[in-house]
PDB file with one MODEL, atoms N, CA, C and O in Angstrom:
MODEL        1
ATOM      1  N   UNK A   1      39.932 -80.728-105.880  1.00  0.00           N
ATOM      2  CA  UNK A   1      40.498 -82.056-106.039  1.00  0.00           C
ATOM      3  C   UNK A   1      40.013 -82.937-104.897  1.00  0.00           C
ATOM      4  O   UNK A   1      39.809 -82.469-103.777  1.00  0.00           O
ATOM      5  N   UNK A   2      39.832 -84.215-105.196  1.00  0.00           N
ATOM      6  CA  UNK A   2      39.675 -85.223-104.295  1.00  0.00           C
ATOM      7  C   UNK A   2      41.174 -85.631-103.369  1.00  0.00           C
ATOM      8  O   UNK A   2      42.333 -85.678-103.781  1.00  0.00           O
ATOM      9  N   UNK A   3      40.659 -85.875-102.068  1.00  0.00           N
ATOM     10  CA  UNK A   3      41.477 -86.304-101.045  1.00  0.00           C
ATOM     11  C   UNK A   3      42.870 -87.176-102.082  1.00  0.00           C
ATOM     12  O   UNK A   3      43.980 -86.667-102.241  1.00  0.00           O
ATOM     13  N   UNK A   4      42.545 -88.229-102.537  1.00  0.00           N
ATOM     14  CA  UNK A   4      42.819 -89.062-103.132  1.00  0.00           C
ATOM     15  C   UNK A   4      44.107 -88.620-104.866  1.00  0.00           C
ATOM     16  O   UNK A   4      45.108 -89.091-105.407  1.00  0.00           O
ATOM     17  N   UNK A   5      43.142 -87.466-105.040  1.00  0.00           N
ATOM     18  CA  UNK A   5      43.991 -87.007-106.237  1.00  0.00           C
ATOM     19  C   UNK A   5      45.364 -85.704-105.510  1.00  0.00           C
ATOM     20  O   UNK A   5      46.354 -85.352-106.151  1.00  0.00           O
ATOM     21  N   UNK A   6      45.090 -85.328-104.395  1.00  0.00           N
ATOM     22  CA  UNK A   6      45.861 -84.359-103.956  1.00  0.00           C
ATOM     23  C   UNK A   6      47.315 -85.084-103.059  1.00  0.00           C
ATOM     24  O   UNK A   6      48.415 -84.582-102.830  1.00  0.00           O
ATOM     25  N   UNK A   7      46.661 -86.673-102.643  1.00  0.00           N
ATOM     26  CA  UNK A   7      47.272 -87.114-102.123  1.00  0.00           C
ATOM     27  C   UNK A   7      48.706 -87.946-103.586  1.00  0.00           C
ATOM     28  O   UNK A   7      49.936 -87.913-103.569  1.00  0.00           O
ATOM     29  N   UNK A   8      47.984 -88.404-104.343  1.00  0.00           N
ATOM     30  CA  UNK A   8      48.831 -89.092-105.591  1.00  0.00           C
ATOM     31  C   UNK A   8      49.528 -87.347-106.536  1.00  0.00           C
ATOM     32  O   UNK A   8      50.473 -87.368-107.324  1.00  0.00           O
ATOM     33  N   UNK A   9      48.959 -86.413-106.252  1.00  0.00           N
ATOM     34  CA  UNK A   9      50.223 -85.490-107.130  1.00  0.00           C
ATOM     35  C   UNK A   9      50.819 -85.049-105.983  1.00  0.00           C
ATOM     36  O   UNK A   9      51.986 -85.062-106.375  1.00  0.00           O
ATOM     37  N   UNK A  10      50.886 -84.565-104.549  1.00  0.00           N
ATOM     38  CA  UNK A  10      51.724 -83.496-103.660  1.00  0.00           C
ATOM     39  C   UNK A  10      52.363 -84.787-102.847  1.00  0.00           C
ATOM     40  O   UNK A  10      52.538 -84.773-101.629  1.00  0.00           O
ATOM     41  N   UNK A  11      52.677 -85.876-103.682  1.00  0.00           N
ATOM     42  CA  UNK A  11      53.212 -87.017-101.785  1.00  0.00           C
ATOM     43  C   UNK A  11      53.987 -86.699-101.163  1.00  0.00           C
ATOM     44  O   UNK A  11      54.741 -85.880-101.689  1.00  0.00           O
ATOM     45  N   UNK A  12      54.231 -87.009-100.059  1.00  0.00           N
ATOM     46  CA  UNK A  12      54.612 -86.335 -98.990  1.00  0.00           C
ATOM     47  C   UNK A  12      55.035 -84.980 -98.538  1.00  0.00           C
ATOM     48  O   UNK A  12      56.085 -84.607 -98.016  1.00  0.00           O
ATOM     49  N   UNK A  13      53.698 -84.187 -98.946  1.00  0.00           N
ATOM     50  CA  UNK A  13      54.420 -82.750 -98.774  1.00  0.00           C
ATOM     51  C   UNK A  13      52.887 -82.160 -98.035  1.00  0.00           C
ATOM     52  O   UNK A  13      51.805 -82.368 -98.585  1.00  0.00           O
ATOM     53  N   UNK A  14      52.972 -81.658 -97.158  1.00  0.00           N
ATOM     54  CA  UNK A  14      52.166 -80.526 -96.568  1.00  0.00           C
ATOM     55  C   UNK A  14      51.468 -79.625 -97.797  1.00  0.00           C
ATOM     56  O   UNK A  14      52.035 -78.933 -98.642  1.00  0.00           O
ATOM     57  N   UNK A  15      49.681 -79.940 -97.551  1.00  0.00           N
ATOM     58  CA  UNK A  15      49.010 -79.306 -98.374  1.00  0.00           C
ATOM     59  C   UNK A  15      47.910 -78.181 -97.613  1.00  0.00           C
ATOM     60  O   UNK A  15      47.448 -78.389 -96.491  1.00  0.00           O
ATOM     61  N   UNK A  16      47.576 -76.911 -98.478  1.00  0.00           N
ATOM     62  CA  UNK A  16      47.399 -76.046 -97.485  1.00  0.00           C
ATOM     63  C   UNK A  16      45.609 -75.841 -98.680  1.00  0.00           C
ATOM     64  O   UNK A  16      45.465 -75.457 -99.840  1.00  0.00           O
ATOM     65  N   UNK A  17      44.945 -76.160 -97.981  1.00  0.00           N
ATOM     66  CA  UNK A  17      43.166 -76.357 -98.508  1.00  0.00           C
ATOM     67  C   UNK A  17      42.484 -75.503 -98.050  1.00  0.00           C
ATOM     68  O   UNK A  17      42.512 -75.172 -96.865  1.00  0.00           O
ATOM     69  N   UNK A  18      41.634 -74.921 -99.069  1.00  0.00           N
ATOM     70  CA  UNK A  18      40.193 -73.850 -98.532  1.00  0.00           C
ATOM     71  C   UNK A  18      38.881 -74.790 -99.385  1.00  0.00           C
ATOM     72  O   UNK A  18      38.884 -75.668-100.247  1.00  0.00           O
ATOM     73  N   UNK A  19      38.036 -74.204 -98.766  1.00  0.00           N
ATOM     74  CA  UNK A  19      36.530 -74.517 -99.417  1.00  0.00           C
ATOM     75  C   UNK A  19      36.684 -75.743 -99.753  1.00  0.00           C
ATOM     76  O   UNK A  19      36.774 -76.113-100.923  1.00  0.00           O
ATOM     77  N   UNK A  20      36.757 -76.946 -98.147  1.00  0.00           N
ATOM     78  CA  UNK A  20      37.237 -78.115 -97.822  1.00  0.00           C
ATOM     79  C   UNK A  20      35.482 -78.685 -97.874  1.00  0.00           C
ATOM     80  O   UNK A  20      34.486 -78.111 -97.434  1.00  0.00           O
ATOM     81  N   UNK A  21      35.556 -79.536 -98.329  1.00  0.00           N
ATOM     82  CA  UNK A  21      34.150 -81.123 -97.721  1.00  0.00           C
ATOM     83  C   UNK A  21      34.997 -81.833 -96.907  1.00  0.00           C
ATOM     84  O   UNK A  21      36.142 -82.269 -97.028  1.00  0.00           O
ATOM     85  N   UNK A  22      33.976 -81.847 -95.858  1.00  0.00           N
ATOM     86  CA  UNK A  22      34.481 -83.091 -95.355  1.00  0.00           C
ATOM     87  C   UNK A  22      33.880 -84.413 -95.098  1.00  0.00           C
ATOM     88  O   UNK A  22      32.939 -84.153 -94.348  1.00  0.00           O
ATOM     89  N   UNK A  23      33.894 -85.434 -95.259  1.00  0.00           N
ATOM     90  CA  UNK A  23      33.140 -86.992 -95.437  1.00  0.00           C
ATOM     91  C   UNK A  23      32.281 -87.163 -93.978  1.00  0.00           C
ATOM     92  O   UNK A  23      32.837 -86.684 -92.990  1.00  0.00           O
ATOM     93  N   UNK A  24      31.097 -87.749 -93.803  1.00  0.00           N
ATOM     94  CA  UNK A  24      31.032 -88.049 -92.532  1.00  0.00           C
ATOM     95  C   UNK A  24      31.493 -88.380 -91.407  1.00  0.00           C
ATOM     96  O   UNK A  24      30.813 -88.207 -90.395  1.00  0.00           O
ATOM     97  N   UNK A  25      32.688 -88.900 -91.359  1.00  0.00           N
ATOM     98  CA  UNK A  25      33.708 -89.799 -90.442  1.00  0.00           C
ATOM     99  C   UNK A  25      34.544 -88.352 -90.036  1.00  0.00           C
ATOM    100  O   UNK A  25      35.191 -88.287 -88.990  1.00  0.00           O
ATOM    101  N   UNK A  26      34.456 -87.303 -90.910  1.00  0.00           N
ATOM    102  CA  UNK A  26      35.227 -86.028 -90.567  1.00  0.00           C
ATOM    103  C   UNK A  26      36.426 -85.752 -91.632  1.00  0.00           C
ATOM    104  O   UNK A  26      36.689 -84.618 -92.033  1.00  0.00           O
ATOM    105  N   UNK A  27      37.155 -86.979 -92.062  1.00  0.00           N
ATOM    106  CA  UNK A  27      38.059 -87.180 -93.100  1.00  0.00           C
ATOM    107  C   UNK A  27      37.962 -85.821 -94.225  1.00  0.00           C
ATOM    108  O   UNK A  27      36.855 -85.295 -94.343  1.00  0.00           O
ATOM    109  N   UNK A  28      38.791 -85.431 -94.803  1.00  0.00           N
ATOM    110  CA  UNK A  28      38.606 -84.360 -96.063  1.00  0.00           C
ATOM    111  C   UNK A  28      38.585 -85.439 -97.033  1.00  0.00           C
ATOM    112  O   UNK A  28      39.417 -86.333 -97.183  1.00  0.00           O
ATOM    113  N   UNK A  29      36.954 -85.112 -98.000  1.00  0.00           N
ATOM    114  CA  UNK A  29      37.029 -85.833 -99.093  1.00  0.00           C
ATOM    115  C   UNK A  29      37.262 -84.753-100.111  1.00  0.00           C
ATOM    116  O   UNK A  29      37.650 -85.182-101.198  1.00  0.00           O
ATOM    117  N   UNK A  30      37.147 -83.734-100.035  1.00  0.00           N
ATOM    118  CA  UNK A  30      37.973 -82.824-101.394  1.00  0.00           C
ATOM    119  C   UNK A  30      38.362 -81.278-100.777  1.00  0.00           C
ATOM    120  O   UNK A  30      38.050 -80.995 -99.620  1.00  0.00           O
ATOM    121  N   UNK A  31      38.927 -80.506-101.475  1.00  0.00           N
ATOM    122  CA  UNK A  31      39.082 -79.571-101.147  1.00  0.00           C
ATOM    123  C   UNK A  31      40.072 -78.767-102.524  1.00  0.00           C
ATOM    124  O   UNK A  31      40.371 -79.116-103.666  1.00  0.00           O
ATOM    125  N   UNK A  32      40.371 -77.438-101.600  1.00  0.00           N
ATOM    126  CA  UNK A  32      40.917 -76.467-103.122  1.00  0.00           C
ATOM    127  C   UNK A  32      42.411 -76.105-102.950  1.00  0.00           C
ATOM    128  O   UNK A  32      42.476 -75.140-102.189  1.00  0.00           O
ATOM    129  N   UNK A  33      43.393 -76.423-103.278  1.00  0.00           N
ATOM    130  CA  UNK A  33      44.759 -76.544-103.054  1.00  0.00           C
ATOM    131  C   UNK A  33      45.094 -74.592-103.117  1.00  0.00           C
ATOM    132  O   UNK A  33      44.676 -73.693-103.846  1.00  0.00           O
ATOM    133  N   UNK A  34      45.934 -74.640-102.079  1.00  0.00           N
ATOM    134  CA  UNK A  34      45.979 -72.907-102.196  1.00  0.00           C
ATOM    135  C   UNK A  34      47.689 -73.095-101.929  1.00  0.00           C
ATOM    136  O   UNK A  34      48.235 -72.022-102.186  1.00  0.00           O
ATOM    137  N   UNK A  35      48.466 -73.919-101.584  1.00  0.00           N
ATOM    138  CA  UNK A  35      49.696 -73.840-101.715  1.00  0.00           C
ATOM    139  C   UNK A  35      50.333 -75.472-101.363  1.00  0.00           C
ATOM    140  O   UNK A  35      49.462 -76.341-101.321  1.00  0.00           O
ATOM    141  N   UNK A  36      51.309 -75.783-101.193  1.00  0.00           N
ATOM    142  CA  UNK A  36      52.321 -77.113-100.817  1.00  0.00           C
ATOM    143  C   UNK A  36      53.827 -76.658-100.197  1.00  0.00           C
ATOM    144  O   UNK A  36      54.565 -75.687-100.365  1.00  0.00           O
ATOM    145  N   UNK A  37      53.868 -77.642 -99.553  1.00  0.00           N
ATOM    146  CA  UNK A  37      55.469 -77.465 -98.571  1.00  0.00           C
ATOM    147  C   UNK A  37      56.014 -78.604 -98.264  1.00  0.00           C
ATOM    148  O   UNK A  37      55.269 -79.580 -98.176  1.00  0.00           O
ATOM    149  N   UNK A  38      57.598 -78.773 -98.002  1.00  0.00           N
ATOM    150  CA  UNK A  38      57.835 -79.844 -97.639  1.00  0.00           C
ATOM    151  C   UNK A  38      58.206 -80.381 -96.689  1.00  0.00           C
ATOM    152  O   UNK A  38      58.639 -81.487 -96.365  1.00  0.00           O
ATOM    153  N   UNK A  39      57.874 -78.985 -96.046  1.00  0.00           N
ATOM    154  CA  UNK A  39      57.645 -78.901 -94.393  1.00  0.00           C
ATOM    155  C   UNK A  39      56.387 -78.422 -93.444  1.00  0.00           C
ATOM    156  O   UNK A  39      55.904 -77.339 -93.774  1.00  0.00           O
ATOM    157  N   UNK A  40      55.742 -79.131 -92.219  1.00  0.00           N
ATOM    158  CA  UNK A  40      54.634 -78.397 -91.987  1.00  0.00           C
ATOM    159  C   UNK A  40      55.522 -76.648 -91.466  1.00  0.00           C
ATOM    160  O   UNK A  40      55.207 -75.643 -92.104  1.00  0.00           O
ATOM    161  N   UNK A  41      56.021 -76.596 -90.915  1.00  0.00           N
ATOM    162  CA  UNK A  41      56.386 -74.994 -90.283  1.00  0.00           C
ATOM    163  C   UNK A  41      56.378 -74.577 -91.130  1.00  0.00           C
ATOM    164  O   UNK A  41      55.235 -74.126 -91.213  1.00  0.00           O
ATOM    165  N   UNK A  42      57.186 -74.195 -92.503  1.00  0.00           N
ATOM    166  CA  UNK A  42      56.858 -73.710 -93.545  1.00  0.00           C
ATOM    167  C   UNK A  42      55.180 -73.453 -93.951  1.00  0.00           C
ATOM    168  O   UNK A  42      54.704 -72.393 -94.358  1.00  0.00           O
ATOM    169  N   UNK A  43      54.641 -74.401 -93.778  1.00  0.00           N
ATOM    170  CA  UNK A  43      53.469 -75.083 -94.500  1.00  0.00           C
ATOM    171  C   UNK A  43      52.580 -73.383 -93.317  1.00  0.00           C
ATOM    172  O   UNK A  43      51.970 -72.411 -93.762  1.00  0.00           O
ATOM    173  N   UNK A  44      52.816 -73.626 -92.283  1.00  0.00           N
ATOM    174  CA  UNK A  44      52.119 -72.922 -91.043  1.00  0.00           C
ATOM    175  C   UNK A  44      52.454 -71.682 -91.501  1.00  0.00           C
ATOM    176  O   UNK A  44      51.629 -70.792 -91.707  1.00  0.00           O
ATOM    177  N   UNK A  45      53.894 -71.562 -91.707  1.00  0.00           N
ATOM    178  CA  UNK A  45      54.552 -70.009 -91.916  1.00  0.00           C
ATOM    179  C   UNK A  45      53.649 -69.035 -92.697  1.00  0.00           C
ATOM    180  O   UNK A  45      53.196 -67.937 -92.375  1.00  0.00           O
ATOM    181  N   UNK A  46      53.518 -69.800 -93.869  1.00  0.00           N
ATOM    182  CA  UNK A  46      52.367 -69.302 -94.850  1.00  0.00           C
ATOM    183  C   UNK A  46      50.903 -68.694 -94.996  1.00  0.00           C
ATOM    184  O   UNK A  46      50.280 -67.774 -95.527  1.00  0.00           O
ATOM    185  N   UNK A  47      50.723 -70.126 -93.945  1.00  0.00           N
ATOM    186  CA  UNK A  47      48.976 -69.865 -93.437  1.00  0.00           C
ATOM    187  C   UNK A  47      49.036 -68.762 -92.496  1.00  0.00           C
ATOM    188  O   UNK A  47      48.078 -68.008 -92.324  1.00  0.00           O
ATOM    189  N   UNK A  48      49.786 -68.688 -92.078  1.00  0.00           N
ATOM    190  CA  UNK A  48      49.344 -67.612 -90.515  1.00  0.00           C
ATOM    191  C   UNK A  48      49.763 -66.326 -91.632  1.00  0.00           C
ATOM    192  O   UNK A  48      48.934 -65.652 -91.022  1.00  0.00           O
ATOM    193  N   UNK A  49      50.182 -65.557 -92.492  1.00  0.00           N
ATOM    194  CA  UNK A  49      50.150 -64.781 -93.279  1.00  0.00           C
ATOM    195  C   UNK A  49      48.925 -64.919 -94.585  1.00  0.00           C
ATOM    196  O   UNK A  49      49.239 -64.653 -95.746  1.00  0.00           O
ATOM    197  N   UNK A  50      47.670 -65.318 -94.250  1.00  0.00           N
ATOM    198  CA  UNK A  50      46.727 -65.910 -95.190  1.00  0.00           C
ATOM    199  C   UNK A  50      45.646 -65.318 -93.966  1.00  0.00           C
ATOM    200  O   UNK A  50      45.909 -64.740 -92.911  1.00  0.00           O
ATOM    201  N   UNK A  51      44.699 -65.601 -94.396  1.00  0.00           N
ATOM    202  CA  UNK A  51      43.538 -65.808 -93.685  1.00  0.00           C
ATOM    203  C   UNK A  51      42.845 -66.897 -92.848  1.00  0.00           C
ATOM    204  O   UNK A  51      43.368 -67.932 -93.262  1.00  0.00           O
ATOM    205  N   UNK A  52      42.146 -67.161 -92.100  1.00  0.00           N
ATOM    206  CA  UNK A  52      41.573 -67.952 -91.291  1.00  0.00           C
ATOM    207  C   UNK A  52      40.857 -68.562 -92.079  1.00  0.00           C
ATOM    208  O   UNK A  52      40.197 -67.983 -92.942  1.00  0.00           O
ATOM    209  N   UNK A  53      40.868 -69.769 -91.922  1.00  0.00           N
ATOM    210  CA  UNK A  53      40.151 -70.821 -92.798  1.00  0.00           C
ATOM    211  C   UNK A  53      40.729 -71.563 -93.596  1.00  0.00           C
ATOM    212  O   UNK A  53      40.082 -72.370 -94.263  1.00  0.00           O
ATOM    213  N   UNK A  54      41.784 -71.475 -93.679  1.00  0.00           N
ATOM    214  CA  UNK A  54      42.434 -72.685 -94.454  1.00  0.00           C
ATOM    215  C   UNK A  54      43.207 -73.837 -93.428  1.00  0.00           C
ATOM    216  O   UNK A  54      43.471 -73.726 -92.231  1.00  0.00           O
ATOM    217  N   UNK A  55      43.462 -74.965 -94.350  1.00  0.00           N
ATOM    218  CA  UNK A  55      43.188 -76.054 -93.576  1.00  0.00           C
ATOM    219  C   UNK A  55      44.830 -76.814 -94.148  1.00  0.00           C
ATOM    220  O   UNK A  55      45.063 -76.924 -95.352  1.00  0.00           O
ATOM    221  N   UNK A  56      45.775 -77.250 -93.139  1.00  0.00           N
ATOM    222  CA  UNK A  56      46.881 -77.993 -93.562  1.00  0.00           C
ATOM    223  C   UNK A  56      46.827 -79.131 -92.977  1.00  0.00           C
ATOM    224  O   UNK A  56      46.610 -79.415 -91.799  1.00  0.00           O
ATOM    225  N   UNK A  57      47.101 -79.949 -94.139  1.00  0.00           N
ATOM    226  CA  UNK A  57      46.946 -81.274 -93.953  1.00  0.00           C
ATOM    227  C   UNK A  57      48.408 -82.432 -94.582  1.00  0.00           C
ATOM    228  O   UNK A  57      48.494 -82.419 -95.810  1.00  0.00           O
ATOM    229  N   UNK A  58      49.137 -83.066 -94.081  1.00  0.00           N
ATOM    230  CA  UNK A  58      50.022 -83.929 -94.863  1.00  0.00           C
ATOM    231  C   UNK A  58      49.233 -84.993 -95.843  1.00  0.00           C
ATOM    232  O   UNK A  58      48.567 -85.968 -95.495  1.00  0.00           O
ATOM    233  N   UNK A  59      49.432 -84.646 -96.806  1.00  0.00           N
ATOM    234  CA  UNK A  59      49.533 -85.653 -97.714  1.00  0.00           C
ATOM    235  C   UNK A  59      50.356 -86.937 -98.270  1.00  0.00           C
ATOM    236  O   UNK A  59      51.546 -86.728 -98.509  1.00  0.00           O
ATOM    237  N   UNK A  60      49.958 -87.965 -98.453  1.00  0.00           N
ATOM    238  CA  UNK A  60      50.919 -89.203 -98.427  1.00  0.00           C
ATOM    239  C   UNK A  60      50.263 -90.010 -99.527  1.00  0.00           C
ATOM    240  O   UNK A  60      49.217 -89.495 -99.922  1.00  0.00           O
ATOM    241  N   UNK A  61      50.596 -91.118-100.113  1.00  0.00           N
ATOM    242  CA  UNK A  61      50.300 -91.865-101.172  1.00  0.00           C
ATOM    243  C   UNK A  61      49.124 -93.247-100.146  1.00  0.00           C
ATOM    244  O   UNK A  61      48.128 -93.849-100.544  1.00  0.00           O
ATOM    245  N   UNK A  62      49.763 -93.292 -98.929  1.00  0.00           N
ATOM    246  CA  UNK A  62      49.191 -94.034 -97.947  1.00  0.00           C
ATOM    247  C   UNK A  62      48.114 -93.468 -96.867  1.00  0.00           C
ATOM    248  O   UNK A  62      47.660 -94.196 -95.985  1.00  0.00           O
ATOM    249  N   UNK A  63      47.814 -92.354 -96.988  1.00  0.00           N
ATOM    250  CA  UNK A  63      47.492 -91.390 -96.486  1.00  0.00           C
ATOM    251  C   UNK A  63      45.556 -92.024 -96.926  1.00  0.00           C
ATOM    252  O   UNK A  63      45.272 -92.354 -98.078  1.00  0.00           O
ATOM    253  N   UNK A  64      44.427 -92.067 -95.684  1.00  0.00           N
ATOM    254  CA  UNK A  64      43.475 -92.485 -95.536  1.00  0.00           C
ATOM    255  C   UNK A  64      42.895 -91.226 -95.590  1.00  0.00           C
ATOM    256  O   UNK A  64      42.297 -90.777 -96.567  1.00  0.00           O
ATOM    257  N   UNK A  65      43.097 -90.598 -94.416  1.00  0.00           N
ATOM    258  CA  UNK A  65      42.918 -89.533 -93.268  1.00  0.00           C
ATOM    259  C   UNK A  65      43.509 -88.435 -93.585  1.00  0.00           C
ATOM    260  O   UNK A  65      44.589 -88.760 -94.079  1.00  0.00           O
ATOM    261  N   UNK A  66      43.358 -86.855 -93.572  1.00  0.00           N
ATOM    262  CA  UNK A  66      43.525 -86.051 -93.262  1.00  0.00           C
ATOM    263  C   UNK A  66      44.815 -85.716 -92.014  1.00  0.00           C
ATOM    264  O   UNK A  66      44.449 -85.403 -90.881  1.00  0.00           O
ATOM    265  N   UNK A  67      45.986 -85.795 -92.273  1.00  0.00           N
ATOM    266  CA  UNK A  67      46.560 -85.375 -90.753  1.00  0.00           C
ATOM    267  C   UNK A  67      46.326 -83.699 -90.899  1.00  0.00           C
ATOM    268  O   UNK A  67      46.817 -83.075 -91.840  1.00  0.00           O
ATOM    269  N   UNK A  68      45.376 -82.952 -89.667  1.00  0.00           N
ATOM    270  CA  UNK A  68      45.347 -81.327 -89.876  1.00  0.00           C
ATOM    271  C   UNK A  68      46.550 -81.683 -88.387  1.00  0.00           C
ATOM    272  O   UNK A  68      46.887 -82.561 -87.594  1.00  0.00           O
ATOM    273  N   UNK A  69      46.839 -80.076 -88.846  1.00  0.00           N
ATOM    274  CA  UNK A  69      47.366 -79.610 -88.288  1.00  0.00           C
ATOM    275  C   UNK A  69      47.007 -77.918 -87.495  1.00  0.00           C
ATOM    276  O   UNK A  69      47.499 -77.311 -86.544  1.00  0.00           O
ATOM    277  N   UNK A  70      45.950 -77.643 -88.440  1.00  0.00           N
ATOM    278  CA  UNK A  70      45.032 -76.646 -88.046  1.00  0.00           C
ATOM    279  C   UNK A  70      43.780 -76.590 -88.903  1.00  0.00           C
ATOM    280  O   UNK A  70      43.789 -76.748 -90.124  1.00  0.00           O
ATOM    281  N   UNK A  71      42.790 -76.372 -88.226  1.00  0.00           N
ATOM    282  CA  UNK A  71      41.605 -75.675 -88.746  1.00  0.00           C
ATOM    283  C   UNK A  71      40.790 -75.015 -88.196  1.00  0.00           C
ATOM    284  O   UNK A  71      39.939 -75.310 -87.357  1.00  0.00           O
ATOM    285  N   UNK A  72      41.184 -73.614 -88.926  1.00  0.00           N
ATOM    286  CA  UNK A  72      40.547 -71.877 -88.639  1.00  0.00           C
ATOM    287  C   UNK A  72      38.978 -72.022 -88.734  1.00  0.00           C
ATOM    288  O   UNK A  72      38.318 -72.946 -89.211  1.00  0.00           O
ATOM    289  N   UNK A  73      38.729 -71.304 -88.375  1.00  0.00           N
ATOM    290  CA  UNK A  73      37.170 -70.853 -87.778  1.00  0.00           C
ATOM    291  C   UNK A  73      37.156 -69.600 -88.710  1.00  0.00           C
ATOM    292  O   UNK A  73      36.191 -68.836 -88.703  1.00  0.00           O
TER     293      UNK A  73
ENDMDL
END
């Protein structure tokens, strides 16, 4: 899904992305939805029981930018 489409179905909820693009500016222009929360700790709780490489980001309807909150190596 596009930045844009993940942001208009999950609003305001912590989205948790693998096998991310990211735009030149660094921004996520798409990525692959692997879960949602409506909290980041939750959102974290999850990932740290997952593998390295996924990427949490808040999603918002106003939302430009990517807010991470982590991204695994």
């Amino acid at each position: 899904m596009t930045w844009s489409e993940l942001c208009q179905h999950y609003t305001n909820e912590w989205v948790c992305l693998v096998d991310v693009e990211h735009a030149a500016d660094g921004s996520v222009e798409r990525g692959r939805l692997v879960g949602h929360f409506a909290s980041a700790a939750e959102a974290l709780r999850q990932v740290d029981s997952w593998h390295a490489g996924y990427v949490v980001a808040y999603a918002s309807r106003r939302a430009r930018r990517a807010r991470m909150l982590r991204i695994a190596a």
